[in-house]
Structure formats: C-alpha cells, structure tokens
C-alpha positions in Angstrom: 49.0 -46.0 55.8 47.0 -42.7 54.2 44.1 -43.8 56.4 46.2 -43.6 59.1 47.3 -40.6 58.2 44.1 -39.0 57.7 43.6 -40.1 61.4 46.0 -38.0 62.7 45.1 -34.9 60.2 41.7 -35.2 61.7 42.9 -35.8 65.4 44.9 -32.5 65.0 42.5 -30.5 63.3 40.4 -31.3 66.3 42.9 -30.5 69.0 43.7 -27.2 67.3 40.3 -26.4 67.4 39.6 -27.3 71.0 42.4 -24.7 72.1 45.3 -26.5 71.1 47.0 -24.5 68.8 50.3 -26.3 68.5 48.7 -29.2 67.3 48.3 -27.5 63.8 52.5 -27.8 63.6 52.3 -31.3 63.0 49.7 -30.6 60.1 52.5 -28.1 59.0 55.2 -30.4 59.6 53.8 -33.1 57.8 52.9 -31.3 54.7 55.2 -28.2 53.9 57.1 -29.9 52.1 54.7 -31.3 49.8 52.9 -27.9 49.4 55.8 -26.2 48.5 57.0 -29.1 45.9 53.5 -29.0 44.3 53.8 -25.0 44.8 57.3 -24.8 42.8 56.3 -27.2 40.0 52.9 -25.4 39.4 54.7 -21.4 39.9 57.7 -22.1 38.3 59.5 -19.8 41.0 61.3 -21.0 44.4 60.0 -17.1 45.9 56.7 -17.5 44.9 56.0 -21.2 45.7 57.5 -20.1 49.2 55.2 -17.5 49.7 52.0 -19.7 48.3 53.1 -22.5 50.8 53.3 -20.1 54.2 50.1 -18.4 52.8 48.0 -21.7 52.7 49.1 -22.6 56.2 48.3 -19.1 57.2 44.8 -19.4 55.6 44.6 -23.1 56.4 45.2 -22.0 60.2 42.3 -19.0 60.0 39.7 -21.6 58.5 40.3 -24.7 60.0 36.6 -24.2 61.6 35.3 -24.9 58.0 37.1 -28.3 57.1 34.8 -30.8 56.4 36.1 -33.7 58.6 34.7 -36.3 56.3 37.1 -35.5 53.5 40.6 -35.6 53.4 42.9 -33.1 54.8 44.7 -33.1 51.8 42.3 -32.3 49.6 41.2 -29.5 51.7 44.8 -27.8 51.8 45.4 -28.5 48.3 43.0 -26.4 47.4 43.6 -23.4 49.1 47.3 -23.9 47.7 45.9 -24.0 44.4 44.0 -20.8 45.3 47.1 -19.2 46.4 49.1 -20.5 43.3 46.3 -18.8 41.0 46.4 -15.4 43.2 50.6 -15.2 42.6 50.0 -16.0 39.1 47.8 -13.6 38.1 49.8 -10.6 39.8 52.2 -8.8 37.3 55.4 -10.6 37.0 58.4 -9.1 38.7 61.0 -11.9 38.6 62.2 -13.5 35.3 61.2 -17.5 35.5 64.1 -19.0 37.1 66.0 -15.8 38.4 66.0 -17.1 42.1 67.5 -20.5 41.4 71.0 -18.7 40.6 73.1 -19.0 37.9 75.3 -22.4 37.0 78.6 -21.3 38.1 81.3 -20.3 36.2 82.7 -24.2 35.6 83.7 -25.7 33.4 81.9 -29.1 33.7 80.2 -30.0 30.7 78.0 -32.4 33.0 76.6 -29.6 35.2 76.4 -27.4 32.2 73.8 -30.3 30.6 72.3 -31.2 33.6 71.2 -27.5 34.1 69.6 -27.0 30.7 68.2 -30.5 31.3 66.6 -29.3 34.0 65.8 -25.9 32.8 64.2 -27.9 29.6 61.9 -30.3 32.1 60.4 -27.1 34.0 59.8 -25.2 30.7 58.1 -28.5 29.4 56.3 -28.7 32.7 55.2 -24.7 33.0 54.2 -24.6 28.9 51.4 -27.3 30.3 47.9 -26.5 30.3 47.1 -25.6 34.0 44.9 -29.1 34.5 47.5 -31.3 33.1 50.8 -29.7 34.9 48.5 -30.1 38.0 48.5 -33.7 37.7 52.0 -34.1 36.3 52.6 -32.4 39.8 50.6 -34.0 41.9 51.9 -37.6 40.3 55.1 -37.3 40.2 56.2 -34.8 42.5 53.6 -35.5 45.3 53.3 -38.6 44.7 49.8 -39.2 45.0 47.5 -42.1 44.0 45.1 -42.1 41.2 42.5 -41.8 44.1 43.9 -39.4 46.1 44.6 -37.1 42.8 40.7 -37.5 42.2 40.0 -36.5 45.4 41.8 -33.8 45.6 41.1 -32.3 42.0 37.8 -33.1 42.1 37.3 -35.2 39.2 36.7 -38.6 38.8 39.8 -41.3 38.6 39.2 -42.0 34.5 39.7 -38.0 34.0 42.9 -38.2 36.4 44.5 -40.6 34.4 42.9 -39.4 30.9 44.6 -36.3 31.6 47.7 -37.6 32.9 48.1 -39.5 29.6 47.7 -36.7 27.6 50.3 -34.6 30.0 52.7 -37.1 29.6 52.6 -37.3 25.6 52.4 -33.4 25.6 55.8 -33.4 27.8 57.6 -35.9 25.6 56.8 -33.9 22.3 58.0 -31.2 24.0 61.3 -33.0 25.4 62.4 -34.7 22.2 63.5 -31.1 20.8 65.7 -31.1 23.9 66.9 -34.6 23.3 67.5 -33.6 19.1 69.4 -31.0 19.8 
C-alpha cells in the first residue's frame, strides 16, 4: 500500500511541476492531517502546530523543484515540518502550553475531570521528552509509521529507531506512574 502511495506522491509532484498546480492538493489532502498530528504532539500547542503544518505545505509548494524523486515524499515533508516545528519553538513564547485547548467546563463530571488531567499528564510526559525520542513517540504512535518508514524519515538507521523508541517508552512510563500514584 505505501508503495502505492509513494506512486501517487511522485505522480503528483510531477504534474504540479509540469504546470499543474492543483495536483499538489492531493499531496495536501493526503497528508495535513498527519503533519499537523505530528505538528501538535512535537509543539505542544493546537495554534502553533497549525501554523507549522500550513507553513510546510507553503514551503513544500515553493520547493517542490528540489525533491529528490527517489526518496519518499514523506520523508521529504517531514522534514521541512520538523524545520518549521524547530523555527516556532525557538521564538519567545507567547501562549501558556495548553491555553488554546480551552478549559474543562464548569461540570461536575468526575470522568471528564480525570480524563482531562489524564490527558494533560500524557502531553506533559510527551513534551518533557528529549526532542529525538518525542519525535519517534510521535511518529509511532501518532503517525503511525513503520520502523522503516521512521528511519527513513529521521534519517537513522532502523536499530536507532527502535533503540530510541524503547528508551522513550520507559522514560514516558516513569513519568506516568506519578500520575497513576497519585
């Protein structure tokens, strides 16, 4: 299926280039979603992973002439979001982590209550990770990418991938268990 897939990347990357601008939608189509997933988890911020995910397209768009056609498209667009990701991150911070996801509302559900620090605890645990291991917590389990496309698009070989996605998933279950004493 990714061959397939990396068919039709290549297929539209070509028809974009020939003058067929609209062809670059179904690139956009196919993988805003994923960029922005990968965006959020890695930023931390629903704003910011929005703006990293328009701004790789954008670039993607202006440099499409220099994709290599022999490698994934992917690979390619991941990292020009990762680019983008490291840009927003080193500006100065103007939003407090979290402040666009809004509130819990004023219930009094005990459920949503937990289920809201739950998930406040997981992306803490997830942002508190060393960039290279959050990146393939991310790209595992929220992109879900192979071993081998996770290589690819890292640049490292498979054994690192999954060295360092060992190593992210002990750090994240040390740093869970405080939520689950508590």
């Amino acid at each position: 299926m990714y061959l397939d897939q990396s068919v039709d990347d290549a297929a539209a990357v070509r028809r974009c280039l020939d003058g067929e601008p609209a062809a670059f939608e179904t690139l956009v189509a196919r993988y805003q979603h994923v960029m922005f997933n990968v965006a959020l988890r890695t930023l931390g911020d629903y704003e910011d992973a929005r703006d990293a995910a328009q701004n790789t397209f954008v670039k993607a768009f202006e440099k499409l002439g220099t994709y290599d056609r022999e490698r994934r498209f992917f690979s390619w667009i991941y990292r020009i979001l990762m680019n983008e990701c490291l840009n927003l991150r080193r500006r100065p911070a103007t939003r407090l982590l979290g402040e666009s996801e809004g509130a819990v509302a004023d219930r009094s559900d005990a459920d949503a209550v937990e289920t809201a620090e739950r998930k406040r605890d997981v992306k803490q645990a997830i942002l508190s990770l060393s960039p290279a291991y959050r990146e393939v917590i991310v790209l595992r389990h929220f992109a879900a990418l192979s071993y081998e496309e996770m290589s690819e698009a890292i640049g490292v070989p498979t054994k690192t991938v999954k060295s360092r996605l060992h190593s992210a998933r002990q750090q994240l279950a040390g740093e869970l268990a405080v939520w689950m004493h508590r």
